[in-house]
TIVEXFI-862071 format. One record per residue (C-alpha): residue number from 1; residue in three letters; chain; x, y, z. Coordinates in steps of 0.25 Angstrom, whole numbers, plus 5000, padded with zeros to 4 digits. Example, Ala and Ser with C-alpha at 12.3 -4.5 7.8 and 13.67 -1.06 7.14 Angstrom:
2
+-----+------+------+------+------+------+
: pos : code : unit :   c1 :   c2 :   c3 :
+-----+------+------+------+------+------+
:   1 :  ALA :    A : 5049 : 4982 : 5031 :
:   2 :  SER :    A : 5055 : 4996 : 5029 :
+-----+------+------+------+------+------+
// end
This chain:
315
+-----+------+------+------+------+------+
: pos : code : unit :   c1 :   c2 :   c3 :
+-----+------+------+------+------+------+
:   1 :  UNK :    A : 5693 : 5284 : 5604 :
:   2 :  UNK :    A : 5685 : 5273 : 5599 :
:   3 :  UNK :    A : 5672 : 5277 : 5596 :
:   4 :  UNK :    A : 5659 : 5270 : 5599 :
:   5 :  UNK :    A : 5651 : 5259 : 5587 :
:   6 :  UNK :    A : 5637 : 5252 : 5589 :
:   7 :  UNK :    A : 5643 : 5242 : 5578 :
:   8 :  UNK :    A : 5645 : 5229 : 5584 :
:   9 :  UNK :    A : 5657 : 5226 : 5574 :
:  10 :  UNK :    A : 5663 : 5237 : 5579 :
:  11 :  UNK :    A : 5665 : 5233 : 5592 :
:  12 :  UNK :    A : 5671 : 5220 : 5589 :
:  13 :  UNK :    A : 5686 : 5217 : 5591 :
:  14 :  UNK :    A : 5691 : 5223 : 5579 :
:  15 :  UNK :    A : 5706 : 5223 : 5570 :
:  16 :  UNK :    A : 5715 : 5214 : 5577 :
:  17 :  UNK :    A : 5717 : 5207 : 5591 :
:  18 :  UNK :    A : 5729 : 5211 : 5595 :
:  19 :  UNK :    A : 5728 : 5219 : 5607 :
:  20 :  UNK :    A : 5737 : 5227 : 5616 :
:  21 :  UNK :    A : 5735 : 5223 : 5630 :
:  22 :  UNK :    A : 5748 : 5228 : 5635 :
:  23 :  UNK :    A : 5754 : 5241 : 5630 :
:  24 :  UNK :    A : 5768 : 5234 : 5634 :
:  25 :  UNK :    A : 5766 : 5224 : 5624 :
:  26 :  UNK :    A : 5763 : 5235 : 5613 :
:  27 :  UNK :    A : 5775 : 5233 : 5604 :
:  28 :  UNK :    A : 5774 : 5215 : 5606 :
:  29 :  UNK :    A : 5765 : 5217 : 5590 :
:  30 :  UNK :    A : 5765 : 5227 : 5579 :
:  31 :  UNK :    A : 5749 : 5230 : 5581 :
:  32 :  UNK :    A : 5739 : 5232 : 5590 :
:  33 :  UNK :    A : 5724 : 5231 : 5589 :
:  34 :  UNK :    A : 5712 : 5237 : 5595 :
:  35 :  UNK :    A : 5721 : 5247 : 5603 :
:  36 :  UNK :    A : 5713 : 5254 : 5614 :
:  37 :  UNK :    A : 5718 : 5268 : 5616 :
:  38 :  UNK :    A : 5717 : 5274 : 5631 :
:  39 :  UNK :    A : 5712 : 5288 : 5635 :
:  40 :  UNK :    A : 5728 : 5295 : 5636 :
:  41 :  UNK :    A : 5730 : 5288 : 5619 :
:  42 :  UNK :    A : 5717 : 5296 : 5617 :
:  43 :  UNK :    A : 5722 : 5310 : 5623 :
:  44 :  UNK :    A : 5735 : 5309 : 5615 :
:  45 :  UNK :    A : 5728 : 5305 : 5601 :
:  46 :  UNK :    A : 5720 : 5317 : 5604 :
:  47 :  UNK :    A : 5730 : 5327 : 5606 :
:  48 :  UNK :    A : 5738 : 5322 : 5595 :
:  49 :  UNK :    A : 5726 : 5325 : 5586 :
:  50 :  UNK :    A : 5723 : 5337 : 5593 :
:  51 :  UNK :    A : 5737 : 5342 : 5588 :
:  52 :  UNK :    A : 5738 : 5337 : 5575 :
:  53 :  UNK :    A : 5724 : 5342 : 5570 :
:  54 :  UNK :    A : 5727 : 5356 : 5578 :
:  55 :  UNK :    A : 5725 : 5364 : 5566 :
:  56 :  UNK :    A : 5719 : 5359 : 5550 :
:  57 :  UNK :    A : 5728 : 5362 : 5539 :
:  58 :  UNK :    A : 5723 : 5374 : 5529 :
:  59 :  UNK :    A : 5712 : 5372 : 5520 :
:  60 :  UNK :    A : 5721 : 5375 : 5509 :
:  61 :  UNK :    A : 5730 : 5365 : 5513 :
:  62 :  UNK :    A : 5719 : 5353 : 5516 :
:  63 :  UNK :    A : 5713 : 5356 : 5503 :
:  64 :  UNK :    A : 5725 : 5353 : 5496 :
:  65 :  UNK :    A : 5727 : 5338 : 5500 :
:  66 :  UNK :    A : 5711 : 5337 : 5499 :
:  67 :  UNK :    A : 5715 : 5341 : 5484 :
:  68 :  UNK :    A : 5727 : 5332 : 5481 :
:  69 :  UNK :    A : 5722 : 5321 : 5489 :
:  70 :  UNK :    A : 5724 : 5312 : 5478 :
:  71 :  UNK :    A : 5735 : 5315 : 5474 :
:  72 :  UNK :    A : 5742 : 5314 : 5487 :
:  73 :  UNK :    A : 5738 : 5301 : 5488 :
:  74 :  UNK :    A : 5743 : 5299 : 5473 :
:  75 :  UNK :    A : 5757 : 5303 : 5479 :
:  76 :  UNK :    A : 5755 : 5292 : 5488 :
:  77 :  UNK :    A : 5754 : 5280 : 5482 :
:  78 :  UNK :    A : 5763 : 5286 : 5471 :
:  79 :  UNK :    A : 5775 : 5286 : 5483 :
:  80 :  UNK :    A : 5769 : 5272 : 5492 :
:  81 :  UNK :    A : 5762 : 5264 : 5480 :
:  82 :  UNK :    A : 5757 : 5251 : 5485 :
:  83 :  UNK :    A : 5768 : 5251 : 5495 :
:  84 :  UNK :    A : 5760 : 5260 : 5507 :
:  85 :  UNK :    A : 5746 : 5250 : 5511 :
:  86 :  UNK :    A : 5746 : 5236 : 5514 :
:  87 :  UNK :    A : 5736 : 5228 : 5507 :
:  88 :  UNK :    A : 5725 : 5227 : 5516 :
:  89 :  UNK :    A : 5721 : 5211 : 5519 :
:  90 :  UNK :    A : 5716 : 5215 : 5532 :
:  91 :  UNK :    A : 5704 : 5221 : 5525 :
:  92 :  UNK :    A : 5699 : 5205 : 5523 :
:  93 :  UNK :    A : 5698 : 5205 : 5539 :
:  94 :  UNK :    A : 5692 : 5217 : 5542 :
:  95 :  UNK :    A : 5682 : 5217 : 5530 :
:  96 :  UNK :    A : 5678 : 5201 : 5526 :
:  97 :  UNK :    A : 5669 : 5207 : 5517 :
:  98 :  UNK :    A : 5679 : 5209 : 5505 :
:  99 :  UNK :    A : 5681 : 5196 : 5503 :
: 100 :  UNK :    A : 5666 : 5192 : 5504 :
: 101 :  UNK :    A : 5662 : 5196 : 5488 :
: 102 :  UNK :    A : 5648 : 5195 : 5491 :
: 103 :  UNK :    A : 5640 : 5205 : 5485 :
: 104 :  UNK :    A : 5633 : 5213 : 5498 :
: 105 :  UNK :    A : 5621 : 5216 : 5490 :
: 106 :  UNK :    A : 5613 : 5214 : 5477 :
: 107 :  UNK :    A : 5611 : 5228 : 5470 :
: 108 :  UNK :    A : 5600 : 5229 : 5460 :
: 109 :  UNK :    A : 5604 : 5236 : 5447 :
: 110 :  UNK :    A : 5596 : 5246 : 5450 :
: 111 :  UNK :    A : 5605 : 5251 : 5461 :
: 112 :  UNK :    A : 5617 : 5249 : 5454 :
: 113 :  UNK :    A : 5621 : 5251 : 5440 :
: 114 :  UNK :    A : 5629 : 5239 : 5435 :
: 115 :  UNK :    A : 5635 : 5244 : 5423 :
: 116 :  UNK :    A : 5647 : 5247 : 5418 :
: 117 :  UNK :    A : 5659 : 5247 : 5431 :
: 118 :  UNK :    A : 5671 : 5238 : 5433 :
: 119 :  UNK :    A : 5666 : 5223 : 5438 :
: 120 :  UNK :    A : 5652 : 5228 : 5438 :
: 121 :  UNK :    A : 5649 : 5211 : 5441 :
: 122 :  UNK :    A : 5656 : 5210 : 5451 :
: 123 :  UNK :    A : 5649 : 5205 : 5465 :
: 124 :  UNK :    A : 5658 : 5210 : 5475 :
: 125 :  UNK :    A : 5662 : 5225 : 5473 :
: 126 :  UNK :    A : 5674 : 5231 : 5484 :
: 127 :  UNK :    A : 5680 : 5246 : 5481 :
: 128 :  UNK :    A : 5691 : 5251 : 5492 :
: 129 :  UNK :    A : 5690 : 5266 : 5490 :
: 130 :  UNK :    A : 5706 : 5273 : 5491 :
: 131 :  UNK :    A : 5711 : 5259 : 5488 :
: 132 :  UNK :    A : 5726 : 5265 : 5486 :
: 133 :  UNK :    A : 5736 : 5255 : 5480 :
: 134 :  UNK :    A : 5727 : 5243 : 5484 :
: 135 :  UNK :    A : 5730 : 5237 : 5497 :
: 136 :  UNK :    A : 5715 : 5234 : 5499 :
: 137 :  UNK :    A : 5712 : 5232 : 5484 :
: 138 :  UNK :    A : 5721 : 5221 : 5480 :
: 139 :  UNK :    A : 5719 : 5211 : 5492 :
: 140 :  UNK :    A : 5703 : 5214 : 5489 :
: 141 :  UNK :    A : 5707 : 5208 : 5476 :
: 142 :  UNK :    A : 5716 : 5196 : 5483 :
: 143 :  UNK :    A : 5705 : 5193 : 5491 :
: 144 :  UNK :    A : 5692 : 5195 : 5482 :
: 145 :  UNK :    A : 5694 : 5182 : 5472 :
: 146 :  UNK :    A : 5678 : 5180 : 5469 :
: 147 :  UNK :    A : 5677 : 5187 : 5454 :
: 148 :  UNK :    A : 5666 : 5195 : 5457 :
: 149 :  UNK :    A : 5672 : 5205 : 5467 :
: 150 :  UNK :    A : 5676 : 5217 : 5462 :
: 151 :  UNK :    A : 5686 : 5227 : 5468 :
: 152 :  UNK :    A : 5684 : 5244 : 5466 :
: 153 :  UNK :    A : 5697 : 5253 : 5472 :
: 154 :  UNK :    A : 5698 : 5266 : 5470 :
: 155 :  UNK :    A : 5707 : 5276 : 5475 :
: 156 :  UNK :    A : 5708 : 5294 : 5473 :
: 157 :  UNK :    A : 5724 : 5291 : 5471 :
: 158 :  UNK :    A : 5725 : 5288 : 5456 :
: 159 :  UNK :    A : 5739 : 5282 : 5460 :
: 160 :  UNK :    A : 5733 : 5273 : 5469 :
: 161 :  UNK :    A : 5722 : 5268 : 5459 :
: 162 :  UNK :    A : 5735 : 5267 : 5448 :
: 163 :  UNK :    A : 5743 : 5258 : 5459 :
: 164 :  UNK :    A : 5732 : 5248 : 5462 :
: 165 :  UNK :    A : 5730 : 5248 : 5446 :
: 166 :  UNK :    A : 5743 : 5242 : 5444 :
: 167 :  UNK :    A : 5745 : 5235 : 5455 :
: 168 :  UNK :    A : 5747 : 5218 : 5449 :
: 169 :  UNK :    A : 5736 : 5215 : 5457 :
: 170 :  UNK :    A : 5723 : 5223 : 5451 :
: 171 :  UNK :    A : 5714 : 5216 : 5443 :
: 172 :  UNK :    A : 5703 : 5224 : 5435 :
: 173 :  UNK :    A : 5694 : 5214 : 5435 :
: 174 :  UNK :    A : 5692 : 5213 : 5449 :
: 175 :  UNK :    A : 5696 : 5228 : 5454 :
: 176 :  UNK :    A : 5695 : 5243 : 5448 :
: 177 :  UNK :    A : 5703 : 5255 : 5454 :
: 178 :  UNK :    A : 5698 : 5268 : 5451 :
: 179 :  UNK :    A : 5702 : 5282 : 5455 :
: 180 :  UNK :    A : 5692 : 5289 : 5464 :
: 181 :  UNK :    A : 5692 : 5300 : 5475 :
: 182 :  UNK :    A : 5683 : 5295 : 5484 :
: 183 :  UNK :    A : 5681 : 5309 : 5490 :
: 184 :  UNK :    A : 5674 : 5316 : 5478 :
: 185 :  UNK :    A : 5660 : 5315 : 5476 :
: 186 :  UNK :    A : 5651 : 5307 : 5466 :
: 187 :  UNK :    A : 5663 : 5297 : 5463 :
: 188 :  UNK :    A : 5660 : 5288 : 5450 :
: 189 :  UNK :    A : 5663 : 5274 : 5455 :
: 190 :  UNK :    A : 5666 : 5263 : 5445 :
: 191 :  UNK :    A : 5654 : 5256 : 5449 :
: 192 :  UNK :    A : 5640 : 5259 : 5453 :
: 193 :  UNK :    A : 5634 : 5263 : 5466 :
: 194 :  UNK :    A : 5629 : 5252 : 5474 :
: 195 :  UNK :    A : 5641 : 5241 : 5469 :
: 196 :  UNK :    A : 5650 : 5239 : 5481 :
: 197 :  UNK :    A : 5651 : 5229 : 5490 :
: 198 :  UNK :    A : 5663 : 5234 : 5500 :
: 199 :  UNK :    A : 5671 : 5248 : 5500 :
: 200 :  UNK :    A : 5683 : 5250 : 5506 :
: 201 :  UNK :    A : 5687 : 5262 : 5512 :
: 202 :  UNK :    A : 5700 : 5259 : 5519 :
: 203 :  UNK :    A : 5711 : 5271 : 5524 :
: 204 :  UNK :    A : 5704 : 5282 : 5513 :
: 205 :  UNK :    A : 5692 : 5290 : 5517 :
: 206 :  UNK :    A : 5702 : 5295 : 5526 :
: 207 :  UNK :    A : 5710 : 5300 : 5514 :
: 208 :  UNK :    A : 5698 : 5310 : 5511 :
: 209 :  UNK :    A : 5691 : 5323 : 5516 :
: 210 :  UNK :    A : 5684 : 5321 : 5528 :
: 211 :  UNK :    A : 5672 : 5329 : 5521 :
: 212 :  UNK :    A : 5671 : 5319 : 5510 :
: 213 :  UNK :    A : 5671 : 5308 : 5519 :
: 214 :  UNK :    A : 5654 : 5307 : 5520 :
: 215 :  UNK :    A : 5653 : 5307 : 5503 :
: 216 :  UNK :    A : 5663 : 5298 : 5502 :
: 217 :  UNK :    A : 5656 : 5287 : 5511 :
: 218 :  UNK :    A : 5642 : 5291 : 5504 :
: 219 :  UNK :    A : 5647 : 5288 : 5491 :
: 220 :  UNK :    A : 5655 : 5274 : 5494 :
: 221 :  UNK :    A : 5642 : 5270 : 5502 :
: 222 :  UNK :    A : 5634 : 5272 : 5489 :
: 223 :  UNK :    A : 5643 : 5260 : 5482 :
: 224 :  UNK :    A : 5641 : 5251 : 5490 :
: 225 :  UNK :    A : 5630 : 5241 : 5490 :
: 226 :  UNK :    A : 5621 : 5239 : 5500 :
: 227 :  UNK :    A : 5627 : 5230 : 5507 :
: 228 :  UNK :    A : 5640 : 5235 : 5504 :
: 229 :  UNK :    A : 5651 : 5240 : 5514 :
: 230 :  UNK :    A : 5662 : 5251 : 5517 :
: 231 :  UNK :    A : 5673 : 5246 : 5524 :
: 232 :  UNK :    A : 5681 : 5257 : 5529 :
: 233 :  UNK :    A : 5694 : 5259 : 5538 :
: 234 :  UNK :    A : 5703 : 5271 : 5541 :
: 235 :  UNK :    A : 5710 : 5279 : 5549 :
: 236 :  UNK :    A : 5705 : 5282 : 5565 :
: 237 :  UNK :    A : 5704 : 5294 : 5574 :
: 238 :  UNK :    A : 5718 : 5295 : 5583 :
: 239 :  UNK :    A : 5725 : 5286 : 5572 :
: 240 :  UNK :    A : 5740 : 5287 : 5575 :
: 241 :  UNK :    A : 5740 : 5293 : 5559 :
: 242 :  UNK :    A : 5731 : 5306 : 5563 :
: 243 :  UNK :    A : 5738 : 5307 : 5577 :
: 244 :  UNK :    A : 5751 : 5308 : 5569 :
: 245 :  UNK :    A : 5749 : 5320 : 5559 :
: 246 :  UNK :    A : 5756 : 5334 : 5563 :
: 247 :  UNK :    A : 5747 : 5346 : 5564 :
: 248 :  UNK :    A : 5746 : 5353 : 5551 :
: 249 :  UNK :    A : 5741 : 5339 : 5542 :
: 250 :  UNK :    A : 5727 : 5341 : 5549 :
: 251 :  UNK :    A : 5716 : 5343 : 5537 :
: 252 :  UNK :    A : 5703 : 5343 : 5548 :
: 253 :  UNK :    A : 5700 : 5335 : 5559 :
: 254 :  UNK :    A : 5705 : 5320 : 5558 :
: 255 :  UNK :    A : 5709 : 5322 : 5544 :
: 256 :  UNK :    A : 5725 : 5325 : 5540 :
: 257 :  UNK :    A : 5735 : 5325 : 5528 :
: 258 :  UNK :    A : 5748 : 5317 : 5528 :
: 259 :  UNK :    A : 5761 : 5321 : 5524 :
: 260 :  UNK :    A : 5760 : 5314 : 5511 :
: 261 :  UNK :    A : 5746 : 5323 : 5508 :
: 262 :  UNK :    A : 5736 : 5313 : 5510 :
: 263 :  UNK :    A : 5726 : 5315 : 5520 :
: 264 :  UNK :    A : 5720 : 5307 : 5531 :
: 265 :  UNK :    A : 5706 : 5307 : 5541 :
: 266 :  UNK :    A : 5703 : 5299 : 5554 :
: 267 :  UNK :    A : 5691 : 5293 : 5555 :
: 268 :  UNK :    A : 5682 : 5292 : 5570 :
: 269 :  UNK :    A : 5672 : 5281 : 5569 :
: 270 :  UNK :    A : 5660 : 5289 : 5571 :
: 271 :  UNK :    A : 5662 : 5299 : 5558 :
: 272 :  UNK :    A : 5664 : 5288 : 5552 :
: 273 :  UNK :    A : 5652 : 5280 : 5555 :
: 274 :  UNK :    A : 5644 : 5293 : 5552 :
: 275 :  UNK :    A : 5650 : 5294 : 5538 :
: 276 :  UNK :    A : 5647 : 5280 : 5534 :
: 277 :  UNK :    A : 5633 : 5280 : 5542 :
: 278 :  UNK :    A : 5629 : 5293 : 5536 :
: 279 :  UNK :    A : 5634 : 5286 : 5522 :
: 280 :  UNK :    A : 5623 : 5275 : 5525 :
: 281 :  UNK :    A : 5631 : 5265 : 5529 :
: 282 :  UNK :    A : 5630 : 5254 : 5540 :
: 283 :  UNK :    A : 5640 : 5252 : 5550 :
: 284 :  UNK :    A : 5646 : 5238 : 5550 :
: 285 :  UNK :    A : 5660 : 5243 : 5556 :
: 286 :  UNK :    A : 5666 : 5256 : 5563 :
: 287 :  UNK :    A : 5679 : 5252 : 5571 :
: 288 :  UNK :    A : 5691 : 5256 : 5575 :
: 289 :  UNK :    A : 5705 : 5249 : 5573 :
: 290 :  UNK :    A : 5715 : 5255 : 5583 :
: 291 :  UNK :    A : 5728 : 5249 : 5582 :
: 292 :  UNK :    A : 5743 : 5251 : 5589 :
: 293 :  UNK :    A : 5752 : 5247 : 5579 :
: 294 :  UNK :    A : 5767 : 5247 : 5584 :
: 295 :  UNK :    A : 5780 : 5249 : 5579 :
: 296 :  UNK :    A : 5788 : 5239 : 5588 :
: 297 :  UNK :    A : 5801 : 5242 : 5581 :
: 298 :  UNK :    A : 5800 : 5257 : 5584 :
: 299 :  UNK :    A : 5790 : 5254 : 5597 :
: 300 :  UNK :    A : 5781 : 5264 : 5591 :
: 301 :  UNK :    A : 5765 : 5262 : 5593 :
: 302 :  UNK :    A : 5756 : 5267 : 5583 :
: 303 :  UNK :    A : 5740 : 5267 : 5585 :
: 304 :  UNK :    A : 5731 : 5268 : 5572 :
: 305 :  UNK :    A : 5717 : 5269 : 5572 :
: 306 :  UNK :    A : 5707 : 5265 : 5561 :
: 307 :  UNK :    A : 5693 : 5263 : 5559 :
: 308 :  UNK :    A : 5688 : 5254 : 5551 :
: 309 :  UNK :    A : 5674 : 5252 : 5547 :
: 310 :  UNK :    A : 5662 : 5245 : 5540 :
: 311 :  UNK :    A : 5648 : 5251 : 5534 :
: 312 :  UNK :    A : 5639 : 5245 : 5525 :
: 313 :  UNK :    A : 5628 : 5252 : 5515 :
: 314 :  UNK :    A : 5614 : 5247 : 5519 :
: 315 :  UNK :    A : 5606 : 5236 : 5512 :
+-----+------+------+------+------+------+
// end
């Protein structure tokens, strides 16, 4: 299952020591990390997949929830508001450079135009794409105290947007949420090309068309500085959700919808390496967090897989 990386980050120890040595001792803890799957794990995942993408949904029908996208996840956050993601602190260990707020880069003003968007003067600039009800926003505003830094967040979920708008927490003067579907083409940011520092992309390119997925990652390349990064994570190939859906919620391959209407892909590392290379982007990071995460009181085990991932435009 895990596929191969030249990077040497990627072949460092990676999210978490907690090991499982002895499959009697499985439900001692709550979690278990770097889980190595054997070759019998494997053959079951596949048949499992193999049956739950035996035949794709109508074209009538996947265009529908391309369609509504938006407004199922709307009905979302309308029913869970910010009770669904925990805030995500983890993101400080995993990704340092967020509370770093040094610039990455000098840009003349030739390359970017300087007038006229929310803290133009700021020296550190962070947007997290589908930023939800704000679990990374708000403790990227905790942690960032320097008054230069500058957080965008943006979301296709007008509901979302309206949540993190309100919520006590949000500042003006050191964030601005905007509504934007990421998927459309020729999006006009709130700010120039050439401005950003770090984007975020955390658990949302999965949200959208695999065939807009190349587009997507050319046009947020083009907002970064160089310099700048994309950190990225989501969801695996043979992730216990993708073994889980019944036939019928298959819109193509590795990508399905969920009873609630929204809609969900699993990544393989090399597609993705691919889209971000192909983007111009450096690799910095492409690795793959595979955890057993146990249900002691139930003695259920659950295996999820991630991939997580850094690039970096050129200088």
């Amino acid at each position: 299952m895990e596929e191969s990386s030249d990077n040497s980050e990627s072949k460092r120890p990676q999210f978490g020591t907690r090991h499982l040595s002895d499959p009697q001792n499985v439900f001692q803890h709550n979690a278990w990390d770097n889980v190595v799957w054997g070759d019998e794990q494997m053959k079951e995942a596949e048949a499992k997949l193999k049956l739950n993408s035996s035949s794709f949904m109508t074209e009538e029908a996947a265009l529908k929830y391309e369609k509504e996208a938006s407004q199922f996840w709307d009905t979302f956050y309308s029913t869970h508001e910010n009770k669904f993601f925990k805030d995500r602190h983890w993101l400080f260990t995993e990704l340092p450079e967020l509370c770093n707020e040094q610039p990455t880069e000098n840009v003349s003003e030739t390359e970017v135009n300087t007038t006229g968007f929310p803290c133009q003067s700021a020296g550190f600039r962070i947007m997290e794409v589908g930023c939800g009800t704000g679990s990374t926003v708000f403790p990227l505003l905790e942690a960032n105290t320097l008054k230069k830094s500058f957080v965008y967040c943006c979301d296709f979920s007008p509901k979302a947007v309206e949540l993190v708008k309100s919520n006590p927490e949000y500042d003006p003067t050191k964030c601005h949420a905007f509504v934007c579907d990421l998927s459309e083409d020729n999006i006009t940011f709130p700010f120039p090309e050439n401005s950003l520092d770090i984007i975020l992309v955390i658990f949302v390119l999965s949200a959208i068309s695999p065939e807009k997925f190349s587009s997507t990652i050319k046009q947020l390349s083009r907002q970064l500085k160089p310099g700048g990064r994309i950190f990225f994570r989501d969801y695996g190939r043979y992730d216990m959700a993708e073994l889980r859906f019944k036939p019928g919620k298959c819109i193509s391959e590795h990508f399905f919808v969920r009873g609630d209407g929204t809609r969900v892909y699993f990544f393989s590392q090399d597609e993705l390496r691919k889209l971000f290379e192909e983007s111009g982007l450096v690799e910095e990071q492409n690795v793959i967090d595979r955890r057993l995460l146990v249900n002691r009181g139930k003695q259920l085990t659950m295996y999820r897989v991630w991939i997580q991932c850094k690039y970096r435009k050129p200088t």
